[in-house]
C-alpha positions in Angstrom: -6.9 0.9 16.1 -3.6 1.5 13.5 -2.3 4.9 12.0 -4.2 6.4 9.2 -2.4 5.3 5.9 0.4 7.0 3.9 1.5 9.2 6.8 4.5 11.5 6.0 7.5 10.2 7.9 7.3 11.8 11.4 10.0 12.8 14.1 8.9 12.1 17.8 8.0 15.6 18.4 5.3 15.7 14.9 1.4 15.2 15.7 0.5 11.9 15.6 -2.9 11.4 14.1 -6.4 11.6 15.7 -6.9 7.9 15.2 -3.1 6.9 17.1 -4.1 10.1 19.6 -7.2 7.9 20.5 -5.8 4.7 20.4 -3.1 5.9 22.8 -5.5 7.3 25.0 -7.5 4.2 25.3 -4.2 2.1 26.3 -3.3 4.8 29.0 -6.8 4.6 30.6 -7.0 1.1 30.8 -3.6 0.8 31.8 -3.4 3.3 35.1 -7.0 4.8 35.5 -9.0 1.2 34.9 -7.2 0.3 38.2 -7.8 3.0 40.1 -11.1 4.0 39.7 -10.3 7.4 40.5 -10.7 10.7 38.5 -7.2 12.2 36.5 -6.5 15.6 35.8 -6.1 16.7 32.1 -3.0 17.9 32.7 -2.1 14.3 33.5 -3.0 12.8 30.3 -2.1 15.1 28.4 1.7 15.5 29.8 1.6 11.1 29.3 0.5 11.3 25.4 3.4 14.1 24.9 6.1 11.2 25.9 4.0 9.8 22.2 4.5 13.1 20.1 0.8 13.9 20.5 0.6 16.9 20.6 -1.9 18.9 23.2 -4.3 19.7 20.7 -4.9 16.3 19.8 -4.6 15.1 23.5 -7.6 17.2 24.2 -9.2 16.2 21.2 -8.7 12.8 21.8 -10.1 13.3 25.3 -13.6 15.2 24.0 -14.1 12.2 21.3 -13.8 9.9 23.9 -16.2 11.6 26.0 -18.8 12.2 23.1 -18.9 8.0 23.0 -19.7 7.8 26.1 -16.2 6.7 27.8 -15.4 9.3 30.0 -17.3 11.8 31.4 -15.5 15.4 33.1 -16.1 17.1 36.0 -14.6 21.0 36.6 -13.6 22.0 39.4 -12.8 25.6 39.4 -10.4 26.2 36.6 -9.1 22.5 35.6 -11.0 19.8 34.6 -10.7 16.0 35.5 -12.5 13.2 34.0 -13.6 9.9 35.1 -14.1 6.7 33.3 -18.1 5.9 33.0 -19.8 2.2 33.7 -19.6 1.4 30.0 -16.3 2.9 30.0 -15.2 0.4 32.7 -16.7 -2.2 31.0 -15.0 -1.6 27.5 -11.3 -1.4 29.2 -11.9 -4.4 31.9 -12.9 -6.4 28.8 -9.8 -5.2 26.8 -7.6 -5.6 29.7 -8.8 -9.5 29.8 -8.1 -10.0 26.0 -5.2 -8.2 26.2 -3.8 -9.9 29.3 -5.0 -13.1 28.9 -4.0 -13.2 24.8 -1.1 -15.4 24.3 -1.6 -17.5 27.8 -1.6 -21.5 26.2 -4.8 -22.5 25.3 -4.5 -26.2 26.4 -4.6 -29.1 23.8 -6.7 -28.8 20.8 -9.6 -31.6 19.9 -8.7 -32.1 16.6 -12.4 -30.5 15.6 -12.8 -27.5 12.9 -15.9 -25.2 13.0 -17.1 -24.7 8.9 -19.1 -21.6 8.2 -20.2 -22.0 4.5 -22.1 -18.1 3.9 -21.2 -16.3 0.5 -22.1 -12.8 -1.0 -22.3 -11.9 -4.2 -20.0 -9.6 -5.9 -22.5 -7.0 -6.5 -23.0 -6.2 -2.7 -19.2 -5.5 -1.8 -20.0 -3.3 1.2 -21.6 -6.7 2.9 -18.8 -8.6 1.7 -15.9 -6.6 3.3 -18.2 -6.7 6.8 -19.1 -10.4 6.6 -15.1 -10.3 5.8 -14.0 -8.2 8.4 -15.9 -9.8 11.1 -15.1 -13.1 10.7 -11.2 -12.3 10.8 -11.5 -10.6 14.2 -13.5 -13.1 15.5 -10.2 -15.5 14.1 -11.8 -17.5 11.2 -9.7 -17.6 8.0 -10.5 -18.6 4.4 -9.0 -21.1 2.5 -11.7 -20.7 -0.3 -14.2 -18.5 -1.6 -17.7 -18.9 0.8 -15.7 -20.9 3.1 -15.0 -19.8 6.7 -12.6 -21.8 9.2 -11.6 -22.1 12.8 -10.5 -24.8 15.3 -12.3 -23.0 18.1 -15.8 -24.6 17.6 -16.7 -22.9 20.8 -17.0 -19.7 18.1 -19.9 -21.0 16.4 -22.1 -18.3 18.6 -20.1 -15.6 17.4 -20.3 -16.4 14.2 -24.2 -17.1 14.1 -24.5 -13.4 15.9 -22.1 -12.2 12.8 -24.3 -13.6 9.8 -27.8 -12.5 11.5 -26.9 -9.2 11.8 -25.5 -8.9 8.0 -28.9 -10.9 7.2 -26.8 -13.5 6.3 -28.1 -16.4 8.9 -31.1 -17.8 6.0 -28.2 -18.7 3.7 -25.3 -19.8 6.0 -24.7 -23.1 7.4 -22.3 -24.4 9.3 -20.2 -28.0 10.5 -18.0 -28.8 13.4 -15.7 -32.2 11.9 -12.2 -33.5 12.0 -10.3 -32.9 8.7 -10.7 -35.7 6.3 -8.2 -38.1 4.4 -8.7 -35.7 1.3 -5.9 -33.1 0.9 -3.6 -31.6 3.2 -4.6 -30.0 6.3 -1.8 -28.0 6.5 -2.2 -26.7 3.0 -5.5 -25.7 3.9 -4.1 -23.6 6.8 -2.1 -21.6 4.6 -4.5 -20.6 2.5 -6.7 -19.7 5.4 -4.4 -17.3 7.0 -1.4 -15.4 5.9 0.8 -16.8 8.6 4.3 -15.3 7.5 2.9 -11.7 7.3 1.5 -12.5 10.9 4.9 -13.7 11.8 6.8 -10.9 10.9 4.8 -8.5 13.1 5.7 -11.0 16.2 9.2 -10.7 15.1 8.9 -7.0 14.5 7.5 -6.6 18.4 10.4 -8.8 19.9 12.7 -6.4 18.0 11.3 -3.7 19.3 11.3 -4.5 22.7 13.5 -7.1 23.7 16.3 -4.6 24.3 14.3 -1.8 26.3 15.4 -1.8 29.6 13.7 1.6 31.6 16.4 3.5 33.8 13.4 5.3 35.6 9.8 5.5 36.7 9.4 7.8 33.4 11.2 5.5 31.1 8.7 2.4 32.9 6.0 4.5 32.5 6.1 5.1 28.6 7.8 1.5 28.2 4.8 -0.1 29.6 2.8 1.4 27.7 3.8 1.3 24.8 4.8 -2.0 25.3 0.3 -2.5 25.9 -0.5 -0.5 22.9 1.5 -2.7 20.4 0.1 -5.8 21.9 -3.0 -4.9 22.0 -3.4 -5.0 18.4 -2.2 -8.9 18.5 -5.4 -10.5 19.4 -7.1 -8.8 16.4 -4.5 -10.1 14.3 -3.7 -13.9 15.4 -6.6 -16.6 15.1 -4.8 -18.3 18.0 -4.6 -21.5 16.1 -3.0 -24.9 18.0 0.7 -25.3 18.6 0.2 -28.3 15.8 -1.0 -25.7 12.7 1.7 -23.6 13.7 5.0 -23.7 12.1 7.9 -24.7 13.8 9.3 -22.2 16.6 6.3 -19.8 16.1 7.8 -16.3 16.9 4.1 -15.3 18.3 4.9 -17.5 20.9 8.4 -16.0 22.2 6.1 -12.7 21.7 4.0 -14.0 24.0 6.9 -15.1 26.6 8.3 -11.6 25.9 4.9 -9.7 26.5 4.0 -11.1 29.8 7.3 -11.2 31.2 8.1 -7.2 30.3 4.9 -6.4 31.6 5.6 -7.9 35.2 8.9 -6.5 35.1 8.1 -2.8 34.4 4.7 -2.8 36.0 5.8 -1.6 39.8 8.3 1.1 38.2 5.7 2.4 35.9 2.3 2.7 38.1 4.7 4.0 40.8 5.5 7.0 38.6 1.8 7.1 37.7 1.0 7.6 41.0 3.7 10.5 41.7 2.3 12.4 38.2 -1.3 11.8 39.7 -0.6 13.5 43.1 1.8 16.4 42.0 -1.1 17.3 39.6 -3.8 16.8 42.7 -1.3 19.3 44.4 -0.9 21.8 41.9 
């Protein structure tokens, strides 16, 4: 989902990469095509991704990868060409648009209860070890020790059983869902888990970024939303969601939250309203 590493600084105008051309893409389909279930003109998306820098090289590019995965599927009709989103297509965003959505909403109280993966890889096979690793932390688990996986969502314990059988990992892993013991500190054991402060800094970085932003026009709603999607989408990837009680004091992923959810209801009628106008002057051209 990020940038490609050690990118030269760019101006607005520059080429953004393939991988933010996609990414992009992704956020504007789910955003105003999801909804619609009606086929967009290229001309459409591609005018949309220019508000991002991309330029229309990598719009189209970004728009024939897409396709090749099975997203989107075109349709000519006599010298443009539209495209549609496919059944797995509509799947993938409606699915997104839930976790995305729905990510930051309170979870209710928390039982007290941890889920405890123990599964460890030797050092020899580090290509397993960076999936098993990279798995785990988008399904939320952190770990505080070597072997040793973590999360207060017990209800995860599926996940995590899928994860480990298909790294052919399930005959050695085992796993516990227990209350934390009189031994140690359950907060220390939190930090080690998960690197909180770097996670904490990205909340602060979005409320920066977008608590000022206030659209003067269906174009400036339209690229506010959704941008303001595309960098939250990223959060649910990024926060184990842990309870209010791990967290510290006046967690800044919360007013992020707040932030989110009320921006998005604010610029929502301004920006699908403009979508709509783009969408019918191009069905007109």
């Amino acid at each position: 989902m990020g940038d490609s590493a050690a990118r030269p600084t760019m101006s607005r105008r520059r080429e953004v990469s393939h991988t933010s051309a996609r990414s992009l893409l992704m956020t504007v389909l789910g955003e105003y095509v999801l909804p619609r279930g009606r086929p967009v003109w290229t001309s459409t998306l591609v005018d949309v991704l220019a508000a991002f820098g991309v330029e229309e090289k990598s719009a189209r590019q970004a728009l024939a990868r897409t396709a090749a995965e099975g997203w989107l599927v075109s349709e000519r009709v006599g010298r443009r060409v539209r495209w549609s989103l496919t059944p797995p297509g509509r799947r993938l965003l409606t699915e997104g648009a839930e976790r995305i959505y729905g990510f930051g909403r309170d979870s209710g109280e928390w039982d007290g209860k941890w889920l405890m993966l123990l599964v460890s890889v030797p050092e020899t096979k580090r290509d397993l070890r960076h999936s098993l690793r990279t798995r785990l932390t988008w399904a939320g688990f952190g770990s505080p020790t070597p072997g040793v996986w973590i999360s207060p969502d017990a209800s995860r314990q599926d996940e995590a059983g899928t994860i480990v059988r298909d790294l052919g990992l399930d005959k050695e892993a085992m796993s516990f869902v227990a209350a934390y013991g009189t031994i140690g500190d359950e907060d220390a054991m939190v930090a080690q888990a998960w690197d909180l402060s770097a996670l904490e800094g990205r909340y602060e970085g979005f409320i920066d970024e977008f608590t000022g932003v206030h659209p003067a026009c269906g174009d400036e709603a339209l690229h506010a939303q959704a941008k303001l999607v595309h960098e939250w989408r990223r959060f649910p990837f990024l926060d184990p969601r842990l309870p209010a009680r791990l967290l510290p004091h006046n967690w800044s992923g919360a007013q992020a939250a707040e932030l989110f959810h009320r921006k998005h209801v604010e610029w929502r009628p301004a920006a699908q309203e403009h979508w709509d106008k783009l969408t019918g002057s191009a069905e007109a051209a």
